[in-house]
C-alpha positions as CSV (number, residue, x, y, z in Angstrom):
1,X,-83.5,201.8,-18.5
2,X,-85.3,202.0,-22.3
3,X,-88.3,203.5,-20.3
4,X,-86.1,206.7,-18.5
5,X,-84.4,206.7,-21.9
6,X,-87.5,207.4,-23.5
7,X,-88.8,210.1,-20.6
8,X,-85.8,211.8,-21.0
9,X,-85.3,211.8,-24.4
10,X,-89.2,212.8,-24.5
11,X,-88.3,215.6,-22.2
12,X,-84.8,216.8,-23.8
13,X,-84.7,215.3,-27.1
14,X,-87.5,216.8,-29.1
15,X,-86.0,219.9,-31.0
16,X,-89.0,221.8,-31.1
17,X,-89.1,222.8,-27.2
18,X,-88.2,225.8,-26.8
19,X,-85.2,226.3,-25.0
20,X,-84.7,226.2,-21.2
21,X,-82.6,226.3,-18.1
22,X,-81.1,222.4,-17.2
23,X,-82.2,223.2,-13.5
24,X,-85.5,224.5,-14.8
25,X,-85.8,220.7,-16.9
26,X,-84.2,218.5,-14.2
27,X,-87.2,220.0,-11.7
28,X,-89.5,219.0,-14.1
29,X,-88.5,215.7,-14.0
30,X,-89.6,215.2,-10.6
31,X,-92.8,214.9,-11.8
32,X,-94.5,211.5,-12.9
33,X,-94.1,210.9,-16.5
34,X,-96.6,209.6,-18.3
35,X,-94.7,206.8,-20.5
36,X,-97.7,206.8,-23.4
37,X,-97.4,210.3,-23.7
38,X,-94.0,210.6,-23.9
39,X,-94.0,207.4,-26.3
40,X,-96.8,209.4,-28.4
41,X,-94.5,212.3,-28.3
42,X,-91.6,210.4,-30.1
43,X,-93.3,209.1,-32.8
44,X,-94.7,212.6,-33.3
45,X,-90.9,213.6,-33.7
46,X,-90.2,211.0,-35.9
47,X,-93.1,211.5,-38.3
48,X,-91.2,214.8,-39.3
49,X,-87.7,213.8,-38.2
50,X,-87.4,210.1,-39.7
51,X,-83.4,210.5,-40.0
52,X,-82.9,211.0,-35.9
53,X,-81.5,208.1,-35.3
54,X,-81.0,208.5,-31.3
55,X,-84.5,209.0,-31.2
56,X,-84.8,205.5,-33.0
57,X,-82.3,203.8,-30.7
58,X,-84.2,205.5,-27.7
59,X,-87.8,204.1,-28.6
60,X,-86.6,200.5,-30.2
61,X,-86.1,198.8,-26.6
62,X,-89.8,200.1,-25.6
63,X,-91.5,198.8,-28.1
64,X,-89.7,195.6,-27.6
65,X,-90.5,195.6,-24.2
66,X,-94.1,196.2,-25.0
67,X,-94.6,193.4,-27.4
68,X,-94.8,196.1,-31.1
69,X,-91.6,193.5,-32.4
70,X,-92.4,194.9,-36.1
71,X,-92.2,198.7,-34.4
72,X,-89.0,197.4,-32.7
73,X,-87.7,195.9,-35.7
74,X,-88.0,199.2,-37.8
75,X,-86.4,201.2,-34.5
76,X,-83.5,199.2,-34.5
77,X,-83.0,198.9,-38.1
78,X,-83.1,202.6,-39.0
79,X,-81.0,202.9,-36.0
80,X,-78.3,200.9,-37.8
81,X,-78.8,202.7,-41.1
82,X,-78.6,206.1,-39.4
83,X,-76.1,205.4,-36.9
84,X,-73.4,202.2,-37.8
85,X,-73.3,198.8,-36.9
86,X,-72.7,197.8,-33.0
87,X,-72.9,194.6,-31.5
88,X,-75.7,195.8,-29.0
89,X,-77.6,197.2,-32.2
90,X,-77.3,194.0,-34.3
91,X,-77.9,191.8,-31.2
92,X,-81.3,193.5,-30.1
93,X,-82.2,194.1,-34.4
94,X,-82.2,190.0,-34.3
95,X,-83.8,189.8,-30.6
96,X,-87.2,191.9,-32.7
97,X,-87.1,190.1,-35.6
98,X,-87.6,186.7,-33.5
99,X,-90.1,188.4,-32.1
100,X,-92.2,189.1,-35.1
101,X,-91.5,185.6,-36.0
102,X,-93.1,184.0,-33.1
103,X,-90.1,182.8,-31.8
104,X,-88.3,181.1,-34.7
105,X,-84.4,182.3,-35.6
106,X,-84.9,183.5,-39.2
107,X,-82.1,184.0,-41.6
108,X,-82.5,187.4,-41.2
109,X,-82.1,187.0,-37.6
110,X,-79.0,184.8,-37.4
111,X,-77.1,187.0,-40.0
112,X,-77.9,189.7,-37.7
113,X,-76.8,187.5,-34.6
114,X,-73.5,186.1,-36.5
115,X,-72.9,190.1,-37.7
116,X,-73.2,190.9,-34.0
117,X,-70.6,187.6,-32.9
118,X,-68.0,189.1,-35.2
119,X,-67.7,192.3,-33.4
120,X,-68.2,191.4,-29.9
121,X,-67.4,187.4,-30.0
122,X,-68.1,186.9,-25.9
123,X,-71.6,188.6,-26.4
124,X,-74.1,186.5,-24.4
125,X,-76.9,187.8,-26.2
126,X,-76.1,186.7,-29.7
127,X,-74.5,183.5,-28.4
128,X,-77.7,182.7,-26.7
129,X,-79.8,183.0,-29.5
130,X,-77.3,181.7,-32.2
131,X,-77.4,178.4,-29.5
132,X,-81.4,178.6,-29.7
133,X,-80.7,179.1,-33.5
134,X,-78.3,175.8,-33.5
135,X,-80.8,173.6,-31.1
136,X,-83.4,174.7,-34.0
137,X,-81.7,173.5,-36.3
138,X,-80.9,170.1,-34.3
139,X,-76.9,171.1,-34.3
140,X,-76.4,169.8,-30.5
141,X,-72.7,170.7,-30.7
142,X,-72.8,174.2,-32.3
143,X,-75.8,174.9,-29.5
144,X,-73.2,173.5,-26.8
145,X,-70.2,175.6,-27.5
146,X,-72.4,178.7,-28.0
147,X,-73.9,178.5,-24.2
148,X,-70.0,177.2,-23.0
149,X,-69.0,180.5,-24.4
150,X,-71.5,182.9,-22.5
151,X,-70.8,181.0,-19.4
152,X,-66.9,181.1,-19.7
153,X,-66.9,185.1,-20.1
154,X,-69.8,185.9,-17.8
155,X,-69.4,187.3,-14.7
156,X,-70.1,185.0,-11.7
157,X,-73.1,187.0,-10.3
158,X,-74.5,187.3,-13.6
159,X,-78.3,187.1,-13.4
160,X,-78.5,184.7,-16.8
161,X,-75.8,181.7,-15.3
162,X,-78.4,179.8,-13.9
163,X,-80.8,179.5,-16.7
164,X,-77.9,179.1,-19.7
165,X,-76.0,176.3,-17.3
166,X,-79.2,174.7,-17.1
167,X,-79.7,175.0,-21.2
168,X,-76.4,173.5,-20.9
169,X,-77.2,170.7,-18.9
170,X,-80.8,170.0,-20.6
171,X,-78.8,169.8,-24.3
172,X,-78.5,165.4,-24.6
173,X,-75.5,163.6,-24.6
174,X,-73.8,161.9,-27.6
175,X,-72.2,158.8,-26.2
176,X,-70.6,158.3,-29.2
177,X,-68.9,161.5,-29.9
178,X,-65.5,161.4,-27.8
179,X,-65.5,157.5,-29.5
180,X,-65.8,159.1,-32.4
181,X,-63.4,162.3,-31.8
182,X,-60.5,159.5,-31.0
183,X,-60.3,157.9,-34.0
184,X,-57.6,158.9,-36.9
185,X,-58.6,161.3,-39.6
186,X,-60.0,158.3,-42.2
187,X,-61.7,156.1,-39.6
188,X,-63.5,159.4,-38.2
189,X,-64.5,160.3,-41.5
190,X,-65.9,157.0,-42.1
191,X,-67.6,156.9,-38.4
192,X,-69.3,160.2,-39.4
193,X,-70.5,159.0,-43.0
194,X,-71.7,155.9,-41.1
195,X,-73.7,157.9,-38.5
196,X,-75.3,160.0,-41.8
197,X,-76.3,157.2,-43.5
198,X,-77.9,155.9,-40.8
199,X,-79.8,158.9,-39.7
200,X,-80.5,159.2,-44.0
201,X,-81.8,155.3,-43.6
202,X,-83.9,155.9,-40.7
203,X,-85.5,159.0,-42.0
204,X,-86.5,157.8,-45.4
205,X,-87.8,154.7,-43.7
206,X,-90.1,156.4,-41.0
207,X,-89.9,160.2,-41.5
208,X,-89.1,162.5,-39.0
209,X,-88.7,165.8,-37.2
210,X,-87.9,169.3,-38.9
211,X,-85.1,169.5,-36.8
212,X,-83.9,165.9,-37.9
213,X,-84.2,166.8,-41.5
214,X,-82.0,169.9,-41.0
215,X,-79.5,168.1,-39.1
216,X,-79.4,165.6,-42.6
217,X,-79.3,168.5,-44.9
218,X,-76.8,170.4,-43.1
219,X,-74.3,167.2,-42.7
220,X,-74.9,166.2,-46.7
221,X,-73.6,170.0,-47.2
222,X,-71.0,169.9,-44.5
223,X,-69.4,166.4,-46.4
224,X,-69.6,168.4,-49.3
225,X,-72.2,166.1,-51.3
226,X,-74.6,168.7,-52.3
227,X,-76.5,166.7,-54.5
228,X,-77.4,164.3,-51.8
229,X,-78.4,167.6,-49.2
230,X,-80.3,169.1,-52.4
231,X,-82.5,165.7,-52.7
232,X,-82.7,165.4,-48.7
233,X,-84.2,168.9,-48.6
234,X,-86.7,168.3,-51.8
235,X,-87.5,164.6,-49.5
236,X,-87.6,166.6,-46.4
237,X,-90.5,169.4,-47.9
238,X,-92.7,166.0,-49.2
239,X,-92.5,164.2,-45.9
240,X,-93.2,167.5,-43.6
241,X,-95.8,168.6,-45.9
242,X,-97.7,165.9,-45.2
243,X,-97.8,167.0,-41.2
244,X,-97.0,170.2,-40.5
245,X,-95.8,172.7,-43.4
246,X,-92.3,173.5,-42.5
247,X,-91.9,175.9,-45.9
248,X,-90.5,178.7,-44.4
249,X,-87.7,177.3,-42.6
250,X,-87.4,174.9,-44.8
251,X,-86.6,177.9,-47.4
252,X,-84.3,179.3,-44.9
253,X,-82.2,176.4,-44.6
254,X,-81.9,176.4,-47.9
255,X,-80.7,179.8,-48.7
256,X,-78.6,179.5,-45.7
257,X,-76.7,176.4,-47.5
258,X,-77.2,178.1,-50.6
259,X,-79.6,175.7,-52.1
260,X,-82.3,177.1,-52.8
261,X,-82.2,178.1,-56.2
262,X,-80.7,174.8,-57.2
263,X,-83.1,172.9,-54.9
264,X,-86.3,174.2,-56.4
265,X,-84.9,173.4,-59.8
266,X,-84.6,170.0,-59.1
């Protein structure tokens, strides 16, 4: 579809043509397009027509497609500029921006995905990607109900069941949780401070994953003792440093919790 887009946008769109009969055009059409040409032709356009922001939303999708995620980035994002804020728009924005990222769900990228959820809540492509976002971050729950909510309002022929009910089933179990969920409000509370001070023990003993030292920061921040999610993060950078440098998320986290300026401080 983002490739007849572009040929017909290629062969209609461009204001310079000069004018001519729609029988006249939909003959031509039956010809074979040439996709680079047509591709070369829009970016022509847009080198004197910057503020055409169909032609934006027309070219994003193929340079997605084709693997140009910074191109695909900037189509999308002056396509939100130029024309408003949609759910598709933010959804696909994000989709690029992992992309250029190699992968990883940036903060830029989940605001766009959680911009996307407000407007159009059942989406499955920003609840798939805030549930890759969530398993990132080592949030098993918040990954869970994202995927349980694409597969509640997806059609039962949809192409993407299979693969997101086998996300589902690969996510691992928390024996512990419906124990947990039981209990009254001060004996759960105490359960879940437990379980953090175990995972807090364990990590400060042996170290761990990135996504283990999220899931400490996150619950700190979540019980409301920032102090102790400020130190976890400053603990977090010195153990990860010495394997693999985990800044950059690392960062993210932070400004997603809104530590960061405090945390660096420290």
């Amino acid at each position: 579809m983002p490739l007849l887009a572009l040929a017909v946008y290629g062969a209609f769109g461009s204001p310079q043509l000069p004018a001519q009969p729609l029988s006249a055009r939909l003959d031509a059409q039956l010809e074979p397009v040439d996709m680079a040409a047509a591709l070369a032709r829009i970016e022509a356009h847009h080198a004197h027509n910057s503020e055409d922001g169909r032609g934006w939303e027309v070219v994003a999708p193929v340079y997605l497609r084709a693997g140009r995620f910074e191109d695909a980035a900037k189509g999308y994002r002056e396509a939100l500029r130029l024309l408003g804020e949609s759910a598709p728009r933010l959804a696909s924005y994000g989709e690029a921006l992992i992309g250029v990222h190699a992968g990883m769900v940036t903060a830029d990228a989940r605001a766009a995905f959680e911009r996307a959820l407000q407007l159009e809540p059942a989406g499955p492509k920003q609840n798939f990607y805030l549930a890759q976002a969530a398993e990132q971050d080592g949030d098993v729950e918040r990954a869970r109900a994202h995927y349980a909510e694409i597969v509640a309002h997806s059609p039962p022929e949809a192409p993407w069941l299979a693969p997101i009910r086998e996300k589902l089933a690969a996510l691992p179990k928390d024996p512990g949780f419906e124990a947990v969920a039981s209990l009254g409000t001060m004996d759960r509370e105490a359960a879940i401070r437990g379980m953090v001070e175990g995972l807090a023990a364990r990590l400060e003993a042996n170290g761990g994953s990135m996504d283990e030292w999220s899931r400490l920061v996150r619950s700190y921040a979540v019980l409301g003792e920032r102090d102790k999610a400020k130190t976890v993060l400053e603990r977090a950078r010195q153990s990860l440093a010495q394997k693999d440098p985990q800044e950059d998320s690392l960062d993210e986290l932070a400004r997603e919790l809104n530590l960061s300026a405090q945390a660096r401080q420290q």
